[in-house]
Structures are given as structure tokens and as C-alpha cells.
N, C-alpha and C positions, 0 to 999 in steps of 0.2 A: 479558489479551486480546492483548495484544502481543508477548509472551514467547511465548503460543503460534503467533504467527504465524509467527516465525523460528525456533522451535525445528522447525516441521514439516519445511522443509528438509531438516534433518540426520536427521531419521526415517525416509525418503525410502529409502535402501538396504535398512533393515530390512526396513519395510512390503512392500517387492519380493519381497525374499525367503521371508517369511510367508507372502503371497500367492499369488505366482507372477506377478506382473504385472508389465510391464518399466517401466521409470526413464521412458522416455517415455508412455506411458500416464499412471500416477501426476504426471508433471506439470499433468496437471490437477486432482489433489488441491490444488497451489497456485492456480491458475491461475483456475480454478474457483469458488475463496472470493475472489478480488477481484472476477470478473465479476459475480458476484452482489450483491456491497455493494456496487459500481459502479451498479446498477439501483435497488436500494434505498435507500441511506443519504438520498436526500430527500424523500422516499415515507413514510419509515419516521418522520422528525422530522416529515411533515404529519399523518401520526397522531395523534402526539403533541400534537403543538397542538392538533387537533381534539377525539379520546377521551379524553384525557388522558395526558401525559407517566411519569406514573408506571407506570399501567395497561402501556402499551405497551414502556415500560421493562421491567416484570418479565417482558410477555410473551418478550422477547429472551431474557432469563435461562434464561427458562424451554424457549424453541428452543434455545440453547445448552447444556445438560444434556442435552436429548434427543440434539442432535446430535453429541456427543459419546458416549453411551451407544454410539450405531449404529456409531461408528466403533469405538471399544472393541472391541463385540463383535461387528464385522464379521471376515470369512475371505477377501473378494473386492475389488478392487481399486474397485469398482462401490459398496461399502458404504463403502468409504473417500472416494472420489472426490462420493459423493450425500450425506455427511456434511458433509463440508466446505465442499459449496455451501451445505449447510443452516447451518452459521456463518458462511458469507459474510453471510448476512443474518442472523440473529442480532448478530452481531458490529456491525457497520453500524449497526442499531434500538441497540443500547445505549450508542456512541457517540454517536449524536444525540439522542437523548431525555435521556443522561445529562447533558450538556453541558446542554439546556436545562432541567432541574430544578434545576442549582448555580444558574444565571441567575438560575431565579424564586423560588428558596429564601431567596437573599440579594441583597444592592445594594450599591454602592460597595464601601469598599475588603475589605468582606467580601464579598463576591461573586469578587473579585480573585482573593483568598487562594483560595476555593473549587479556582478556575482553577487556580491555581497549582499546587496538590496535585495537582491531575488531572494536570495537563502533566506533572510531576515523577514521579511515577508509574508513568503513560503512558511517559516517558523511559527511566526505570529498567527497563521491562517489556522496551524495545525492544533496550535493549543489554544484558541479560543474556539475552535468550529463547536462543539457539544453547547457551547451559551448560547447562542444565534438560534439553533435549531429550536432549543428549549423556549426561549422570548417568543419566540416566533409564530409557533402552534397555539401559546396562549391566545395571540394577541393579531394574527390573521389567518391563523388556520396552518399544516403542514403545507400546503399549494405554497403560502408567503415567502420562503425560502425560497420557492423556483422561480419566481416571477422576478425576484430581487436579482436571485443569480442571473436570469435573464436578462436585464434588464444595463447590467456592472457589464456582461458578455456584449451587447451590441455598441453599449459607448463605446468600446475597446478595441474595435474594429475602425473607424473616422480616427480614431486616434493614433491608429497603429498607419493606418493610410498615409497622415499626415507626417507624421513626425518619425517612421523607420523603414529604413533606405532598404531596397531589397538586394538580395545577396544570395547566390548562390556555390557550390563547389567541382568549380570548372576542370577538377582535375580525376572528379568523378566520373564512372561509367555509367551510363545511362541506365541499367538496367537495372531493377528490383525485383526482390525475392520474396516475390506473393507468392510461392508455392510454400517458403518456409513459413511464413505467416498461417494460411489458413492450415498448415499441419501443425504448427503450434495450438494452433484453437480444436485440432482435430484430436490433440493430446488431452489438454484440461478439458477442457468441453465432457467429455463422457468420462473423464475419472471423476471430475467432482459430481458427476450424476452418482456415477455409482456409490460415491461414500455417503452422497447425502441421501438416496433411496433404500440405500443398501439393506439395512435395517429391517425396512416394510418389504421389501421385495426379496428378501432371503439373499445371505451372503455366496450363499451359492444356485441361487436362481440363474433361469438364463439370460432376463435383459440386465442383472451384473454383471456375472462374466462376460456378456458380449459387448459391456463399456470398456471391461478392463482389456481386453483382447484388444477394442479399434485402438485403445491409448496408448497400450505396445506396438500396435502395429506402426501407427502414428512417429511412433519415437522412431520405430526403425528409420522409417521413409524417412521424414528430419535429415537422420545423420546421410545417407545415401541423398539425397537434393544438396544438403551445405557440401558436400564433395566435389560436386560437380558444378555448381554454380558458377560463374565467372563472380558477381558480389554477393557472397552469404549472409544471411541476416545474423547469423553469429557464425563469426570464424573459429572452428572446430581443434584450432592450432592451439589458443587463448585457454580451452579448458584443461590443458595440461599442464596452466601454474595454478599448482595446486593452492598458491597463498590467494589467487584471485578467487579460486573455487571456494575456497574455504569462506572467503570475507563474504561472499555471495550468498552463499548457502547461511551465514552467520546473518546477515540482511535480511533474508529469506524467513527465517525463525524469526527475530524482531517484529519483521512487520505481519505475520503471521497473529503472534501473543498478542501485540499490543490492539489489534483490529476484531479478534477474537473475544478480548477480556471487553472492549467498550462494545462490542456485539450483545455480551452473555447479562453486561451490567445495565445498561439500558433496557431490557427486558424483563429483567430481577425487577431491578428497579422502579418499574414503573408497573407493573405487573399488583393489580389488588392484594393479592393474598403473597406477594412480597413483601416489600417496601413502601409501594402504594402512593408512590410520590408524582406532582405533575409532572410534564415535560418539562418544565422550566427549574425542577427541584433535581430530574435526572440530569439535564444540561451542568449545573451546578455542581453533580455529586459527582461525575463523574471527570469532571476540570483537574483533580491530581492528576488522574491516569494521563492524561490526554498532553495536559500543562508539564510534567514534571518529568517526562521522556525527552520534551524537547529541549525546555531549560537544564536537564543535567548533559546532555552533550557539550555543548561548549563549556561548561565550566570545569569537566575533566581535562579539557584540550592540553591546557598549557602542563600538564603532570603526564603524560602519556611521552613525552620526551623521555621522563625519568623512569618512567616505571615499564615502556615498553606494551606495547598493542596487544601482546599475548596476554599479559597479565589483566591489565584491562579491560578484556573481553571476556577473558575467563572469569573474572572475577565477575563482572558486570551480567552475566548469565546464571552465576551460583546467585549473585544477591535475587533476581527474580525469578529465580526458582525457588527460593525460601518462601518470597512473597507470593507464590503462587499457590505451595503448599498448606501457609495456613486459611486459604481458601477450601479447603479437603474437608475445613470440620464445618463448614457452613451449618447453622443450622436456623429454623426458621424463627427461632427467639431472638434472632442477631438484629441489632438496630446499626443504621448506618454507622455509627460512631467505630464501629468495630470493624467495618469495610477501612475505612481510609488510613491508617496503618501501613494496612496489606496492600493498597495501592500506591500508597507513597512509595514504600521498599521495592515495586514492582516497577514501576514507574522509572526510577533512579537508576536501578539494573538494566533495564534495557536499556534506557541512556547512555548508561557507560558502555555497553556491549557497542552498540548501534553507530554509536561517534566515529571511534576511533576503526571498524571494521569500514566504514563507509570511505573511510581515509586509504585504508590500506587498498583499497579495490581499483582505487588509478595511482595509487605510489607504487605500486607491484608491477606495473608493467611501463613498456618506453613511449616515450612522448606521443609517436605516433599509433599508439595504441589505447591513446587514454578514450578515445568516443568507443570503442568497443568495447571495453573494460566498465567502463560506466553503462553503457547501456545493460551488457549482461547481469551487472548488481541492478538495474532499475526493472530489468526485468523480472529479477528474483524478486523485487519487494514484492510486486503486482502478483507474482504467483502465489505470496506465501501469503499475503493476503486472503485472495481467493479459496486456498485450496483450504487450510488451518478457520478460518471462520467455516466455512461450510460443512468441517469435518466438528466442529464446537457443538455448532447449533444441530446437526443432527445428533450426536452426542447429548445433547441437552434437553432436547426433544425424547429421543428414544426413550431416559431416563426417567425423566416426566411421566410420560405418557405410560410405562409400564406399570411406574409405584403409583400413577395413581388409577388403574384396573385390578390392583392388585388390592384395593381400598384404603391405600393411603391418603391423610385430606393431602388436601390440595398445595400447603400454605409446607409440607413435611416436604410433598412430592417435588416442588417448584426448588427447595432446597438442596436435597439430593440429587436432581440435574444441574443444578451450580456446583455442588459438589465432584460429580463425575467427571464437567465440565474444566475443574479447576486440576485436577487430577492429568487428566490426558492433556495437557497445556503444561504443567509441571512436567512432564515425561518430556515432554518434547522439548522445553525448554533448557533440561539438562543436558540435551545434547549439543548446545552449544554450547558446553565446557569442553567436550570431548576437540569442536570444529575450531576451538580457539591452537589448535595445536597444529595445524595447518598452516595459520597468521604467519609464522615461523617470526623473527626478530628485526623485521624492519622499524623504524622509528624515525621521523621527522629530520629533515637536515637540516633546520636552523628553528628558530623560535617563532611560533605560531604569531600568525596576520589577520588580521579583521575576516581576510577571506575563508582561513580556516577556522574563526568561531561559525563565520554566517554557516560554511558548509556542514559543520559538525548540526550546530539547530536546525538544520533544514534536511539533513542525515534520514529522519523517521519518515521522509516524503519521498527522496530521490538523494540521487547522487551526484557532486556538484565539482569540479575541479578547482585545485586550492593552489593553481599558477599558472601566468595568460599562456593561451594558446596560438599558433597560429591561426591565421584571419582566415580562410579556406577549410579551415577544420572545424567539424559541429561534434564539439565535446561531452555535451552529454544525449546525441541524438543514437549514438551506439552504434553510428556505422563507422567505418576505418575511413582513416581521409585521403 
């Protein structure tokens, strides 16, 4: 799942070309698959408790086969783009259901180990996805990923049949909160229209303002539905610890940069009058970013004892915001050699941010709080995802597109939208020094366990709990048990 998140990136130019649909367009093939699991993923684990976790697990499986078939053997930019949302939520449902069946399947320190694998996994998936996608397009076309994803999704289904036991949470109310869901979609859905049109359509045109208007109104409705609801899809009580908000929103920016940065560099990169590298050289080039986010999470684990969450994040936000900044001077004489520096130190810094915030998001609140805590940070990753690539690539685009009607070549123009790019990414990214101040000074209550390396690596994906839970509770599905 993971692999194919970041491998879709670097497919991005092919897909264009197959099609015919430009690079801005198709960023909503990215963009698209988090707004949708943004909507979902707590929705989709209240299922789960409800129907049964297994049931709704396979259901995913089984949207994810489909949804990849479509894209497979789609020709139009619309089949790819409608595919993809169809694994936003796919994708989402089997994260959270999955997460809650290792819970209920096992306890203590097997239950742990469960986690563990997953996190490790999950890790593994994340920092090699950009290689796959790159082998891939050389060697059976962009479609080869989907067929393969497809293909890993239906074995997985006979297998899940056979060998995990279904479980549900009998101490849950029946009811779900599909009204907060589709006004969560009714939120992002027309704000990231309008940041990504914004531009071509006048910041003060009227189909902008009348996105930003439904997206306030949206927010309003939200909090009046969670009010009233017998089960909220987020409990409205949760966002007034401020250390959970903070860790969240600190999530939120991580997975924001780091989805943003392998959006902006896959298209540099592969891009003629960039870099001009195949898929298989931008898969490659871009393995720091992608590799070196997830490998430095766990290896701060065991120092975050000493040094404390705040400091840790804080710092872990200045370092990728340095490495962000000397992205500012791009210029189009720059050979790769000169990128991976800047992605190593950028890379590292989120990692250290990302770890120990992901930690702090179910340590901050009481046990039986930890599936809503976690799903709230799981649902900040998917937002920031979403909304921070869409706000990149129109950035990047507008940039472009300006200097070069203005008769800039091409090879300057492509440069200066990496630039502006890297720019408005560094702004944002310093405001996670400010959100580390929130963290406030919790720190671990004994010495770090296999389960908090696996969750620290697996941090840049979702949020994992790092001590068993009761067997009735889906910990990281995001509903309260």
C-alpha cells in the first residue's frame, strides 16, 4: 500500500503522456487518494467495529483490485484520477480494519509483535515505493504497478478468509456518522479546488470564493452534526488537548512536505529541460527523501527519552526547514549531485519531527482514548497530504507557466517554479517549530520496545500504538471503544 503511494509520483510523467493530460491535471490523481482517505479512514474502522472488521477489511481489498483494474485499463486522465480516489478509500478501510484485527487477534506482548510487523512493513513499503514505480514503467509500462498491486490485493483476500478470525466491537453503538464523513469531503473537496484553480480563476473570482464559502460552511455544519451525534467521527471534547492538536497538526505538516517535495521532485526530475532522467533514475534519485524520513524515526527513538518530544520536533522541523531553504536558489545549472544534500537534511528533519509527534498523539490521552487520538493524527496525515501537494503543484505550475509567457526558456522557468515551490514549503514547514510548543513535556515511561521502533518507522504512513490494547478496541480505526 505504501509503495504504491510513492511510487505513483514518479508515474506521473508517463501517465501524461499516455493520456494526454497535463502534469497539473493528474495531480489530482495524488491529491485525490488522500482527500478521500481523509474522509474515510474513521468511517471506514466504525464499520469495522460495527459489521465486522474482517468483513469490511476484505471489502477494501476488494475496492482496491477493482480500483486498480480501472486505472490499469484506463486511456483518460478521468479513469486514472476516479481510480485513485477509489484507493483513497480502499486504501484507508484497510488500514483501519487492518490495525484493528492484529488488536483483537492477539494481546500483550503478541499483540505487540503483530504491530510490529505491520509498522516494519508499512516502513519498508514506504521507503522503497519511488524504486518499483521507476523499474516498473521501464520495463511493463505505468499500467505494471496496477496490475501487480492488483493482483498482491486478491491473494490477500483467500488468505485473510482463511487464516483471521472475524471480530467485531460488541460494546459499540450501531450507528455511524456518514454525515460527518461526507461534510469532511464537503470541507477539502472545494478548498483544495480552490487553491489549486485559484490562480487561473482569479483569487477573488466567484467559483473561488464560492469553494471557500461551501468549505466554511462545511466546517460549520461538522461541528453542529459531532454535537449532536450519539457516535461522532471525531469527538469534539479530544481537540481541546492542545498537545494532541499540536502532534496532529505537527503530522499534518510532515506528511504535507514530505508528499509535496517527492510530488515537485519527480516532475523536476524527470521533466526534459530539468534533469531529464528516466522513471527508473527518478525512482533512484529520489530514495533519500523517501528512505531517509523513515530510517531516521526509529533511530532518534531511544534519545527522545532524554532530550524530550519538544526538543525533538522542534529541532527536527528547523533541520528541514534549512533543507528546504536551500532549495530557494535552485537554479537550472544544478546537476543532481547538488539535490541530495538538501534531501538528505530534509529527509532527517522530518524524521525526527514525525517520530516522536506520532508517539506523542496516543501518549497524551487515556487508554480509552487511544483509537480516537490515533485516528485524528491519521486523519491529519491524509489532510496534509492532500491539501500541501495541491497547494505545491499549483504553486509550481502558476510559477512556470508565468516566467515562461513572460519569455523565460523553459529549462530557467521549470527552475524558478521549484524554487517558489521550495520557498512556500519552507514557510510552512517553520511552523512546525512554533506547533512543537504545544508537544508540551511528556516523554516515554520506560525504555523504548521493538513496538516503538516499528511505530516510530511506520510514523510517515499512520499512527500505530506502542502498548497492547484491549481486545474490543480498534486502536488505530479512530473510533472510541
Amino acid at each position: 500500500m505504501n509503495a504504491n503511494t510513492f511510487a505513483v509520483s514518479i508515474l506521473l510523467p508517463a501517465i501524461s503522456e499516455d493520456t494526454g493530460a497535463s502534469l497539473a491535471t493528474l495531480q489530482w490523481a495524488v491529491t485525490g487518494y488522500s482527500l478521500v482517505g481523509a474522509a474515510v479512514i474513521v468511517t471506514s474502522g466504525a464499520l469495522g467495529d460495527t459489521l465486522g472488521r474482517r468483513q469490511i477489511f476484505i471489502g477494501g481489498l476488494l475496492l482496491f483490485v477493482a480500483s486498480c483494474v480501472l486505472i490499469a485499463l484506463g486511456d483518460s486522465a478521468g479513469s486514472v484520477i476516479g481510480g485513485r480516489a477509489i484507493q483513497g478509500a480502499a486504501g484507508s478501510t484497510i488500514l483501519a480494519c487492518g490495525l484493528s484485527l492484529l488488536s483483537a487477534g492477539a494481546s500483550g506482548e503478541a499483540q505487540m509483535r503483530s504491530v510490529s510487523l505491520w509498522g516494519a512493513a508499512s516502513a519498508a513499503g514506504a521507503a522503497a515505493g519511488p524504486l518499483p514505480g521507476g523499474v516498473l514503467v521501464d520495463v511493463t509500462g505505468w499500467q505494471g504497478l496496477f496490475w501487480i498491486d492488483a493482483g498482491i490485493a486478491a491473494v490477500c483476500v483467500p488468505l485473510t478468509l482463511r487464516t483471521v478470525p472475524e471480530s467485531r466491537d460488541p460494546s459499540r453503538p450501531r450507528s455511524v456518522d456518514l454525515a460527518g464523513t461526507a461534510l469532511i469531503a464537503a470541507v477539502l473537496v472545494p478548498f483544495v479546488f480552490a487553491v489549486t484553480e485559484g490562480a487561473d480563476w482569479g483569487w477573488l473570482s466567484v467559483p473561488t470564493l464560492v469553494c471557500f464559502v461551501i468549505s466554511a460552511v462545511a466546517v460549520a455544519g461538522f461541528v453542529m452534526v459531532e454535537k449532536r451525534v450519539r457516535t461522532p467521527l471525531i469527538d469534539l471534547a479530544l481537540l481541546r488537548n492542545k498537545i494532541l492538536v499540536g502532534s496532529s497538526v505537527a503530522i499534518l505538516v510532515v506528511a504535507g512536505c514530505i508528499n509535496a517535495v517527492m510530488y515537485v521532485c519527480s516532475l523536476y526530475f524527470q521533466n526534459p529541460d530539468g534533469l531529464g532522467m528516466t522513471p527508473l533514475e527518478a525512482g533512484v534519485a529520489t530514495l533519500p527523501a523517501a528512505a531517509g524520513i523513515v530510517v531516521t524515526a526509529p533511530l532518534i527513538t531511544r534519545f527522545v527519552d532524554r532530550l524530550g518530544a519538544r526538543r525533538v520536533i522542534a529541532g527536527g522541523f528547523g533541520i528541514a526547514t534549512a533543507g528546504l531553504a536551500v532549495f530557494a536558489f535552485v537554479e537550472a545549472s544544478w546537476e543532481y549531485a547538488v539535490f541530495v544534500v538538501p534531501l538528505v537534511v530534509l529527509a532527517v528533519g522530518l524524521g525526527l519531527a514525525n517520530g516522536p509527534a506520532s508517539s506523542v498523539a496516543t501518549a497524551c490521552v487515556t487508554d480509552d482514548q487511544v483509537g480516537a487520538a490515533s485516528g485524528v493524527s491519521n486523519m491529519g496525515r491524509y489532510v496534509g497530504a492532500a491539501v500541501l501537494t495541491a497547494v505545491t503543484a499549483a504553486l509550481f505550475d502558476s510559477v512556470y507557466t508565468h516566467q515562461y509567457i513572460s519569455g523565460t526558456a523553459v529549462a530557467d522557468a521549470l527552475a524558478a517554479g521549484f524554487s517558489r515551490a521550495a520557498i512556500g514549503l519552507a514557510l510552512f514547514c517553520a511552523s512546525g517549530i512554533a506547533l512543537a510548543l504545544l508537544v508540551g513535556r511528556i516523554r516515554p515511561t520506560g525504555p523504548p520496545t521493538a513496538a516503538h521502533y516499528a511505530a516510530a518507522a511506520a510514523a510517515g504512513s499512520h499512527t500505530l500504538p506502542t502498548w497492547p490494547t484491549a481486545e474490543t478496541t480498534g486502536p488505530a480505526n479512530g473510533t472510541p471503544a
